[in-house]
KOLLO-706889 format. One record per residue: residue number from 1; residue in one letter; x, y, z of N, C-alpha, C in turn. Coordinates in pm, whole numbers. Example, Ala and Ser with C-alpha at 12.3 -4.5 7.8 and 13.67 -1.06 7.14 Angstrom:
NODE   seq   type      n.x      n.y      n.z     ca.x     ca.y     ca.z      c.x      c.y      c.z
NODE     1      A     1319     -569      780     1230     -450      780     1320     -330      780
NODE     2      S     1285     -225      708     1367     -106      714     1290        3      787
END
This chain:
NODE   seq   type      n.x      n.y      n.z     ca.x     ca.y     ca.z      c.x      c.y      c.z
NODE     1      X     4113    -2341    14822     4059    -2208    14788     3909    -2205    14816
NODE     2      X     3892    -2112    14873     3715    -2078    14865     3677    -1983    14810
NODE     3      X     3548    -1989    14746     3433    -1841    14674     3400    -1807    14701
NODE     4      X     3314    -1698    14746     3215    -1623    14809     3151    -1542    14659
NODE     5      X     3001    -1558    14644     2947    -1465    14584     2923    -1390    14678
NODE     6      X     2929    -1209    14667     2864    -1105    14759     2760    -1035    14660
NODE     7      X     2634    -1056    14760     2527     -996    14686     2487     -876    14792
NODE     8      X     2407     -778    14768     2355     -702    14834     2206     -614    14785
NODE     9      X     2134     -547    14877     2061     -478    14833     1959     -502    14738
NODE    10      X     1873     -621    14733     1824     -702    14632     1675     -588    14665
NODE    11      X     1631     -588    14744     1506     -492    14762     1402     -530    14613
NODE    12      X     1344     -664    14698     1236     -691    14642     1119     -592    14647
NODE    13      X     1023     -556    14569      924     -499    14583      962     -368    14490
NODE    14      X     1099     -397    14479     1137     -226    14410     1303     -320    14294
NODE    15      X     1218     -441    14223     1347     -504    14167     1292     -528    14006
NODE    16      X     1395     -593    13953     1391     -635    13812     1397     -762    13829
NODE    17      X     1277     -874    13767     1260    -1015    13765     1373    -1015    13649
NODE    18      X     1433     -967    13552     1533    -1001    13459     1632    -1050    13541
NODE    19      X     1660     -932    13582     1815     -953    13648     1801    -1003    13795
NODE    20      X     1717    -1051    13826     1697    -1165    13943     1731    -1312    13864
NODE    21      X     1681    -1315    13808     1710    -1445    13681     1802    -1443    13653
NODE    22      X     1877    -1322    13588     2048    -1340    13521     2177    -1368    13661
NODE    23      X     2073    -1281    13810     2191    -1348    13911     2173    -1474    13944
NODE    24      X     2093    -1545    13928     2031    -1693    13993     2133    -1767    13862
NODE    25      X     2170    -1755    13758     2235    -1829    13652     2373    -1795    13683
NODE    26      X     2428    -1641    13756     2594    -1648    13713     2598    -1699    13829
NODE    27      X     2541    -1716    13973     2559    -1775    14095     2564    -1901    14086
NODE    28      X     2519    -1973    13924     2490    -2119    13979     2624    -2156    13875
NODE    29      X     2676    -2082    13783     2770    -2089    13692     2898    -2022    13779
NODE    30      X     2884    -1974    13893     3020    -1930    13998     3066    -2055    14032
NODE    31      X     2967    -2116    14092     2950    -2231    14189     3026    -2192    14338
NODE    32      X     2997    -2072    14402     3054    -2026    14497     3049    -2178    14636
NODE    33      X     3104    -2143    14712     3129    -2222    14843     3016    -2148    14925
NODE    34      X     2987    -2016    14895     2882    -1953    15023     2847    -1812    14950
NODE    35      X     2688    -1784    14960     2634    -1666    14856     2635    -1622    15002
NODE    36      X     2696    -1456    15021     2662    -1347    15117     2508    -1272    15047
NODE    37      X     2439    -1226    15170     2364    -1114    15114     2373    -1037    15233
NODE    38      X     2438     -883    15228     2477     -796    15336     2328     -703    15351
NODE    39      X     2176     -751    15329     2128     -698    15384     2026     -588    15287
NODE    40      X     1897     -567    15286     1797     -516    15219     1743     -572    15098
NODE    41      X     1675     -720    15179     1559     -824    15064     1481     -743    15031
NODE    42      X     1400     -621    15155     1298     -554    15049     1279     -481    15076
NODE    43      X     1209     -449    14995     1187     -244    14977     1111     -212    15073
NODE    44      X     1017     -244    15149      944     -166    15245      938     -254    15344
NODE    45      X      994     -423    15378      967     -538    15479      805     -575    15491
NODE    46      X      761     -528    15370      575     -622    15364      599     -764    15314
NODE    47      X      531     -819    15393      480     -974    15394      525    -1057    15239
NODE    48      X      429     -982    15177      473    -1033    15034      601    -1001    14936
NODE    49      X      680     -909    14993      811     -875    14937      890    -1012    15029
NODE    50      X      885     -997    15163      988    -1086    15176      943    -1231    15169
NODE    51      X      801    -1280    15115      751    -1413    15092      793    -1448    14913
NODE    52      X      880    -1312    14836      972    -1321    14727     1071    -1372    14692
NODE    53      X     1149    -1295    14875     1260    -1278    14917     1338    -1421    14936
NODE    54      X     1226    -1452    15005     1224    -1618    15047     1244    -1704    14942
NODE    55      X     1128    -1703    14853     1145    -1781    14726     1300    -1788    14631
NODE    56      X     1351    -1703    14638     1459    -1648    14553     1587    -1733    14652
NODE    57      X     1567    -1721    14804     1694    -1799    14838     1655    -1960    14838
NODE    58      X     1504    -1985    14870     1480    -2116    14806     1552    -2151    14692
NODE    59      X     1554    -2131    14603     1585    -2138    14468     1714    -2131    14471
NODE    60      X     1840    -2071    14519     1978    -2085    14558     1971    -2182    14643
NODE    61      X     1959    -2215    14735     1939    -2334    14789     1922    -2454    14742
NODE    62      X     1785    -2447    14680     1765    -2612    14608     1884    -2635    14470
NODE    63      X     1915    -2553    14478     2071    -2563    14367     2191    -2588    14397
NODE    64      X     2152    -2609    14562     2294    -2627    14652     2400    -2544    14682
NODE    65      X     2367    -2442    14725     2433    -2302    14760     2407    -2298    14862
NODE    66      X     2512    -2263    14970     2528    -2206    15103     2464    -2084    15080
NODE    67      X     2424    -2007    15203     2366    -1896    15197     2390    -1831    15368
NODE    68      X     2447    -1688    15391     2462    -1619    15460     2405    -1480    15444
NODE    69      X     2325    -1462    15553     2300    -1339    15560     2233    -1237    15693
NODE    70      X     2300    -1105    15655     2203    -1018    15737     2125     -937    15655
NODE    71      X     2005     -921    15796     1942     -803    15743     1970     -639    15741
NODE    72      X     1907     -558    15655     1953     -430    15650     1840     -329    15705
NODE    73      X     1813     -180    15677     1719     -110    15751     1619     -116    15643
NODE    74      X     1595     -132    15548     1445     -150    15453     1397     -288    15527
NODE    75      X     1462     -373    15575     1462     -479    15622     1295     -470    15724
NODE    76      X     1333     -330    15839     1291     -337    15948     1176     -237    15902
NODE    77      X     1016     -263    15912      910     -184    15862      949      -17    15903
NODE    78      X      861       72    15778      882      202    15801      788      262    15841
NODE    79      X      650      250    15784      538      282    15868      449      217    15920
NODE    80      X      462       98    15962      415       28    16044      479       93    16182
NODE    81      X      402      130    16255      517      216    16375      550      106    16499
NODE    82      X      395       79    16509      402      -70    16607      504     -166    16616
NODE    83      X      533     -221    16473      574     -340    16452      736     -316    16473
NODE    84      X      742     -219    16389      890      -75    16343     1009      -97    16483
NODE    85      X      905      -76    16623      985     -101    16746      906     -195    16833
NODE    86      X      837     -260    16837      800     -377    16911      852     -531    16861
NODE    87      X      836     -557    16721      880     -661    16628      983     -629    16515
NODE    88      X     1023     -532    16475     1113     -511    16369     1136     -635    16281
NODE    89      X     1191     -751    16326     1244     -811    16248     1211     -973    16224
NODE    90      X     1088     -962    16272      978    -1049    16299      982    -1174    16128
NODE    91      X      978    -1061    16057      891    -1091    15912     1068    -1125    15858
NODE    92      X     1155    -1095    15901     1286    -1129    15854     1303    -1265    15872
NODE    93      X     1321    -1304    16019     1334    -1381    16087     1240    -1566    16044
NODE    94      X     1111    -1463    15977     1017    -1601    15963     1047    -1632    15795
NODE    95      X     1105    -1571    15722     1123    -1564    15579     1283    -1607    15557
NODE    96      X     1378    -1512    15597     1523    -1528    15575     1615    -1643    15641
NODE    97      X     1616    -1587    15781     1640    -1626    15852     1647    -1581    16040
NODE    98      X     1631    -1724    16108     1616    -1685    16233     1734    -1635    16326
NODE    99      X     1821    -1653    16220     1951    -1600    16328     2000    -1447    16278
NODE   100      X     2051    -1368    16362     2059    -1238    16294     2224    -1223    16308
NODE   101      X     2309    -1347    16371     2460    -1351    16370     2506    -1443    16305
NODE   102      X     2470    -1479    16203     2522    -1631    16162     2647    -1625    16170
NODE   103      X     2738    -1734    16169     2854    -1782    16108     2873    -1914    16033
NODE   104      X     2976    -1912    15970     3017    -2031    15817     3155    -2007    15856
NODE   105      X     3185    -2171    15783     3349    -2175    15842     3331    -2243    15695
NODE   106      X     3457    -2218    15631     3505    -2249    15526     3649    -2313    15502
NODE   107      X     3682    -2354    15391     3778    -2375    15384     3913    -2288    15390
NODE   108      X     4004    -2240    15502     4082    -2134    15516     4017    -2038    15571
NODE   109      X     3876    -2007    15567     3777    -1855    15603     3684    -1947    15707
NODE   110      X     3700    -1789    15759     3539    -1789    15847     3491    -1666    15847
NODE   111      X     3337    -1649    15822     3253    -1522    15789     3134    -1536    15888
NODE   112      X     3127    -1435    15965     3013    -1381    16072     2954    -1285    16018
NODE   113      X     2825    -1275    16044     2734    -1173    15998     2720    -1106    16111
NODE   114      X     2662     -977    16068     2594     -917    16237     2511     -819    16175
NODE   115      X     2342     -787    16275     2285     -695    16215     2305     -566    16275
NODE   116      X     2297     -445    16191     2338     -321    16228     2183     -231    16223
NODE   117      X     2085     -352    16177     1923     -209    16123     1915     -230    16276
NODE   118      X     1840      -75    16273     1791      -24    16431     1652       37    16392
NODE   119      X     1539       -8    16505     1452       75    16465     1433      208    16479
NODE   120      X     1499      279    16579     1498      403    16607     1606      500    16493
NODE   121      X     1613      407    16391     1696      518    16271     1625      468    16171
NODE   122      X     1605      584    16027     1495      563    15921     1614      471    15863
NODE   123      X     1772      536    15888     1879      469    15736     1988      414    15782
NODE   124      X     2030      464    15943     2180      467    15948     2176      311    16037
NODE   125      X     2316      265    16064     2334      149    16133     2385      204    16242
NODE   126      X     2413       77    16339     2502       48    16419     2531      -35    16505
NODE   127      X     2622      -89    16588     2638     -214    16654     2626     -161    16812
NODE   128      X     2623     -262    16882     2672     -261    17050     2790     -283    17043
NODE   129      X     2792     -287    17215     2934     -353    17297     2894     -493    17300
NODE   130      X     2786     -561    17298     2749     -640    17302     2819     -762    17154
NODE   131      X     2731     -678    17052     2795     -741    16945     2961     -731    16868
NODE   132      X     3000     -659    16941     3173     -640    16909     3225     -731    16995
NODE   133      X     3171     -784    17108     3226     -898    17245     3218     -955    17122
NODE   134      X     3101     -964    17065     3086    -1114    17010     3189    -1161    16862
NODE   135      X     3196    -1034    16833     3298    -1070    16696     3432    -1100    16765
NODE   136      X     3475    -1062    16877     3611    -1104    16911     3529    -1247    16974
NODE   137      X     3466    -1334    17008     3492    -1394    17059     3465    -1528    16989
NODE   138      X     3398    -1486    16874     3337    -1579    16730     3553    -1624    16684
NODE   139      X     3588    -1528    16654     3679    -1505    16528     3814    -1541    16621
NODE   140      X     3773    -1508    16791     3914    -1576    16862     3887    -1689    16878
NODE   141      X     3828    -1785    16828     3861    -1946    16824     3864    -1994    16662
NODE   142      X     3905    -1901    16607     3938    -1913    16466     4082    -1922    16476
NODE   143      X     4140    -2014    16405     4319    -2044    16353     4352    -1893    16279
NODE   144      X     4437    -1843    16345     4557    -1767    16306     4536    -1747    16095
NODE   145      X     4586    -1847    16060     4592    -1871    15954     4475    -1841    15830
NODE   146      X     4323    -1842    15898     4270    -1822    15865     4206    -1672    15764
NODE   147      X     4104    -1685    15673     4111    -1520    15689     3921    -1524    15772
NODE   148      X     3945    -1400    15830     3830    -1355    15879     3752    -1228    15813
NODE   149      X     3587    -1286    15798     3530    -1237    15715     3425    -1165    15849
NODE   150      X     3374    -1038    15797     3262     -968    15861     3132     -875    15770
NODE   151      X     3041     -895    15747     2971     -925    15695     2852     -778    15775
NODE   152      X     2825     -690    15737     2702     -632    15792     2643     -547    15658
NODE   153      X     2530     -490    15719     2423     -389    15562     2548     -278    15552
NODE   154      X     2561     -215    15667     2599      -70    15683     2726      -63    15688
NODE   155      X     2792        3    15585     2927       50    15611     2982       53    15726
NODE   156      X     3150       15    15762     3167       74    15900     3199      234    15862
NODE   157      X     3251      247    15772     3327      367    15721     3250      451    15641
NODE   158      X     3252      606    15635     3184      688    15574     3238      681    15443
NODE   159      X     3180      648    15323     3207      629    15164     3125      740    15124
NODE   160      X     3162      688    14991     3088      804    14907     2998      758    14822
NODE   161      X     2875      839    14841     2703      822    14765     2686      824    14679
NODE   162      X     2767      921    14599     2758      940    14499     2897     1048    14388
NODE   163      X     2911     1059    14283     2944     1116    14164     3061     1200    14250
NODE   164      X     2987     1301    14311     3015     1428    14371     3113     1417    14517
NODE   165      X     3156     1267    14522     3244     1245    14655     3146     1300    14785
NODE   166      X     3022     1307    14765     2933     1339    14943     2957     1221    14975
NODE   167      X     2964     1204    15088     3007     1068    15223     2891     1054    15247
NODE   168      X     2824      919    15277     2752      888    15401     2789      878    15525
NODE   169      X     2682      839    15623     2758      793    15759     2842      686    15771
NODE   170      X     2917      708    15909     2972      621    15911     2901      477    16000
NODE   171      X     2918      390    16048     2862      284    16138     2855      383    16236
NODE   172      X     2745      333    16333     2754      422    16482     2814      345    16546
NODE   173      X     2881      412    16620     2983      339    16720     3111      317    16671
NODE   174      X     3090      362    16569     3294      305    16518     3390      264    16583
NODE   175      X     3393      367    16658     3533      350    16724     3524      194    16803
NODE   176      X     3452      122    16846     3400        4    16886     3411      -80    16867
NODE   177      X     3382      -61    16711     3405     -179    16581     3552     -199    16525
NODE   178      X     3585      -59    16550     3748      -50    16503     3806     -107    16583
NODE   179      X     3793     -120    16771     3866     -208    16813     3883     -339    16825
NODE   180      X     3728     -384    16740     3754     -553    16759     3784     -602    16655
NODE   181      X     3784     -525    16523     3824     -602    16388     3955     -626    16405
NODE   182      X     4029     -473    16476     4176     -538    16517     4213     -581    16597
NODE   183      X     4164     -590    16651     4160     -705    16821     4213     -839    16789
NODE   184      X     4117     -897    16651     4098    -1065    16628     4110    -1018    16460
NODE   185      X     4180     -898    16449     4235     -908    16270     4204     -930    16151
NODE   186      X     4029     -869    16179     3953     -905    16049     4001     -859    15957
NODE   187      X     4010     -972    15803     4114     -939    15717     4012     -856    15636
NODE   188      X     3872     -890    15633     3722     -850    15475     3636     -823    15583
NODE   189      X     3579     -674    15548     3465     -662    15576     3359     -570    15460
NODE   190      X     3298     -723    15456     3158     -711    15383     3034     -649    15369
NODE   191      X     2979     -495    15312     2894     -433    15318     2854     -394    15230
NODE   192      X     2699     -345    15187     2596     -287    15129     2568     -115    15107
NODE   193      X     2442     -118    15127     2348       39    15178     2347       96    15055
NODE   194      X     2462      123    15022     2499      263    14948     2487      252    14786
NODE   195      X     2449      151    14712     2431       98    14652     2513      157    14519
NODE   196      X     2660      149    14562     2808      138    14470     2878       64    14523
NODE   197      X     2922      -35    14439     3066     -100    14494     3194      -13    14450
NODE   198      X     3288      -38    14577     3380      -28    14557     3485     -125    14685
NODE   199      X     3628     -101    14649     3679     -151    14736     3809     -100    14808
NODE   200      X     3867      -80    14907     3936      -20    14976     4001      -57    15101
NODE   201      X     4131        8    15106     4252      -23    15271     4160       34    15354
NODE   202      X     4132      -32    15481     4070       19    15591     4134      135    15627
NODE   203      X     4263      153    15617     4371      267    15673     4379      361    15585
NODE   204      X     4356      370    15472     4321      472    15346     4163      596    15428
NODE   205      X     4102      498    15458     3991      540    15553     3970      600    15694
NODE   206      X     4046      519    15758     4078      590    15900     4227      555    15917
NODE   207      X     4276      647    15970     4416      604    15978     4451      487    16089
NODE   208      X     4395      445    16190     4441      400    16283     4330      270    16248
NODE   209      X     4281      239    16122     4220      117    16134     4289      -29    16063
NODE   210      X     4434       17    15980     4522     -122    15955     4470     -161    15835
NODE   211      X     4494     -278    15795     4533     -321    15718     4425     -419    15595
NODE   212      X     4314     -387    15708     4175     -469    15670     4101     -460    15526
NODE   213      X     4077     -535    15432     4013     -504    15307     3877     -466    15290
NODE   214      X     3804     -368    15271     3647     -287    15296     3596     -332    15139
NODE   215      X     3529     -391    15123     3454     -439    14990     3334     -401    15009
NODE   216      X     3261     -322    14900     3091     -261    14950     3027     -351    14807
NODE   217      X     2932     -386    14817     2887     -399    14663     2758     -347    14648
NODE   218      X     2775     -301    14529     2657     -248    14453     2510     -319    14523
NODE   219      X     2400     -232    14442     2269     -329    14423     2264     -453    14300
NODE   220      X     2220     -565    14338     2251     -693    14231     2139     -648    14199
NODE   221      X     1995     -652    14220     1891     -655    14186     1770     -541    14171
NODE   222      X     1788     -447    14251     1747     -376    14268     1712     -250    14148
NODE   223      X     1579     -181    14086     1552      -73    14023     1622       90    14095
NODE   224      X     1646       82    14192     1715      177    14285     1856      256    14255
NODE   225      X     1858      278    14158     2010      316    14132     2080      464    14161
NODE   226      X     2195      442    14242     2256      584    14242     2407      585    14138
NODE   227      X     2377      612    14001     2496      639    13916     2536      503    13915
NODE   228      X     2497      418    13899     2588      301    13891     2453      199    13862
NODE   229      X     2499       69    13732     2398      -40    13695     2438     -136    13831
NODE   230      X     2321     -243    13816     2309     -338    13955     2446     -388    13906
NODE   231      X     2552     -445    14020     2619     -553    14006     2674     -625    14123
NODE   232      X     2722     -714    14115     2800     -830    14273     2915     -842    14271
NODE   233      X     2953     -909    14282     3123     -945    14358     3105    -1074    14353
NODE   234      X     3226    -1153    14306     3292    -1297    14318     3393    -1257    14383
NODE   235      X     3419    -1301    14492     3572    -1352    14573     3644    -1449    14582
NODE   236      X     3748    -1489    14525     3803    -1610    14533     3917    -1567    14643
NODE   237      X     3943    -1688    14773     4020    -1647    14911     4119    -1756    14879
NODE   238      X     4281    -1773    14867     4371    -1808    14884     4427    -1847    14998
NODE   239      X     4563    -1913    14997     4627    -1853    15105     4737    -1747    15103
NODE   240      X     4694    -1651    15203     4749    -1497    15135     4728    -1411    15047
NODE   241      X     4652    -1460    14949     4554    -1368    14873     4418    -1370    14806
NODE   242      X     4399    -1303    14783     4262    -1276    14760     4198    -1177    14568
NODE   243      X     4129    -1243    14505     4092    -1197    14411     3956    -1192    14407
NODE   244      X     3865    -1034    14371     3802     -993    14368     3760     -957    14202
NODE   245      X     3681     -978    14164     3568     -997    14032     3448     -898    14057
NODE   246      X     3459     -790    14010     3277     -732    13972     3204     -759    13874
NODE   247      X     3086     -811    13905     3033     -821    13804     2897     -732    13734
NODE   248      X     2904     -649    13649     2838     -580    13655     2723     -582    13500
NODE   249      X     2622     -539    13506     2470     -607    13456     2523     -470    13310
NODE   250      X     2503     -517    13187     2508     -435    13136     2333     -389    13038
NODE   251      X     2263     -473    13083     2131     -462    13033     2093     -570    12956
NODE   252      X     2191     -642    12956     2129     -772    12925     2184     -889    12961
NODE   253      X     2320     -891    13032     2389     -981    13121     2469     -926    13194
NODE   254      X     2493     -997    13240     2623     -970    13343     2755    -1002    13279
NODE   255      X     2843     -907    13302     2983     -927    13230     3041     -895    13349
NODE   256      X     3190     -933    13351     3307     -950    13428     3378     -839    13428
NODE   257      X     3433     -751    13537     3525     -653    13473     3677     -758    13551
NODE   258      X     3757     -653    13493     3883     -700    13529     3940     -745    13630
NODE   259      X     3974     -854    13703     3950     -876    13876     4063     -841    13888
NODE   260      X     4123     -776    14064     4169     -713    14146     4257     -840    14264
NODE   261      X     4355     -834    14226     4408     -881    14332     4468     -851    14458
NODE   262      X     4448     -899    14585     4501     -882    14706     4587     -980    14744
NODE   263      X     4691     -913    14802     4804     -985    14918     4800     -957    14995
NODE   264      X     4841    -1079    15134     4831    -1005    15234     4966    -1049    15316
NODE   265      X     5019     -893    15373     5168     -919    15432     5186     -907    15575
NODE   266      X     5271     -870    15658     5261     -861    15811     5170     -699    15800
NODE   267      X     5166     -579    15702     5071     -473    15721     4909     -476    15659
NODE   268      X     4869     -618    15620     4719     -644    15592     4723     -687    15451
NODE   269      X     4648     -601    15400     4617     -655    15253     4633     -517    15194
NODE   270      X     4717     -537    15022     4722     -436    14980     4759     -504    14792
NODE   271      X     4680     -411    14697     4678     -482    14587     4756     -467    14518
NODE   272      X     4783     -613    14430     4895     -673    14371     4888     -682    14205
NODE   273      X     4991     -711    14142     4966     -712    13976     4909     -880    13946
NODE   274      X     4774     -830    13871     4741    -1000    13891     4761    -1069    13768
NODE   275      X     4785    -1219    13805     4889    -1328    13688     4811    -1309    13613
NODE   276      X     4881    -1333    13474     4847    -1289    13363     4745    -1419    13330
NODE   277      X     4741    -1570    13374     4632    -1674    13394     4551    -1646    13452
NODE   278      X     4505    -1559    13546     4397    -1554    13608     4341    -1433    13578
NODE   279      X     4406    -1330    13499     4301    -1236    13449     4252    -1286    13339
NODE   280      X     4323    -1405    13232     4229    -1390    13135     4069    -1502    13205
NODE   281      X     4133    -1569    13274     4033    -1679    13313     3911    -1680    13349
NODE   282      X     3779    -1679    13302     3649    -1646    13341     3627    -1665    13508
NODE   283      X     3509    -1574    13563     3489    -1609    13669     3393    -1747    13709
END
């Protein structure tokens, strides 16, 4: 079995040192196999937000935590105009990390990141043809058996912002992305932005996108809130299924809500009644 903590949206510069502290304790009390962060270390991409940013995955690190991540569009400077489209991701790159596609192979999983911030958009994402080659060609020398994880800031799918069911965008390029997740059968894809978790059938969403599991998570850290307190995601990956944990900050810790189980059959993943041992069982 493997863990994944999913973090997102930490946006240093615009965060709570509490609950930076209370995630650095349930992450080290998860003991995940690999911490995701889908993207937006900081609130505006100045020097000293992501020289925070840095410190904070130091600190998961020297605790012995894997760490994956992309960056998101707070990521890439806003009024710096120069930097905005000449360097964008300069200050990412020298702080986070230098790769903007990572991949991790896990036990049963493998998870690719990819970045979707563009400088020529203030909010929205999107991928190439370029980087969809690349997810089929990452995930086609992956075993069958495996599950495949995808990992970006930006939704592929238009969700909802808020209370009132308004949608955001969707990824640019969709239709793009839609053909390579099912191309090479990405089972999870991992995203941010919008700062609500929720989780959902890719095909609930678009009809012709199958069977794929869409997990968004909240802001962990972040003062930024739309209707919803910061919280993350624990994933525990099986074979054949999958259990999902939110964890959400109630103002003075983090508590567990009820985790969510997935199966997955010849039509993807779709959720199951979970054993009565593993709901009572802490995360």
């Amino acid at each position: 079995m493997a863990r994944l903590v999913h973090l997102s949206d930490l946006h240093f510069g615009a965060h709570d040192p509490q609950i930076v502290s209370a995630v650095e304790q349930e992450v080290d009390r998860a003991r995940p196999d690999l911490v995701v962060v889908s993207g937006d270390f900081t609130q505006r991409a100045k020097t000293e937000q992501f020289q925070e940013a840095c410190r904070f995955l130091a600190r998961l690190r020297d605790a012995g935590h894997e760490v994956l991540a992309v960056p998101g569009n707070h990521d890439v400077p806003l009024y710096d105009v120069l930097r905005r489209f000449l360097s964008p991701l300069t200050r990412y790159r020298k702080y986070v990390d230098e790769t903007l596609c990572p991949f991790h192979r896990l036990p049963g999983a493998a998870v690719l990141g990819l970045n979707t911030a563009r400088s020529f958009t203030i909010k929205d994402g999107r991928l190439n043809r370029e980087q969809t080659e690349f997810v089929c060609s990452e995930f086609g020398r992956v075993p069958e058996s495996d599950v495949r994880i995808l990992v970006t800031h930006h939704p592929l799918f238009a969700l909802p912002v808020d209370d009132t069911g308004l949608l955001g965008k969707p990824l640019g390029r969709q239709e793009l992305a839609l053909d390579a997740i099912q191309d090479v059968e990405v089972d999870l894809l991992l995203a941010g932005h919008n700062h609500r978790a929720s989780t959902h059938r890719a095909s609930d969403l678009v009809t012709r996108a199958g069977g794929t599991l869409v997990v968004q998570a909240g802001t962990a850290t972040s003062v930024r809130l739309r209707e919803e307190k910061q919280s993350f995601n624990v994933i525990d990956i099986a074979e054949g299924k999958m259990t999902l944990a939110l964890m959400r900050w109630t103002g003075e810790r983090f508590e567990t809500a009820v985790p969510t189980q997935f199966v997955r059959d010849a039509d993807g993943w779709s959720e199951a009644s979970l054993d009565a041992a593993e709901a009572d069982s802490p995360v």
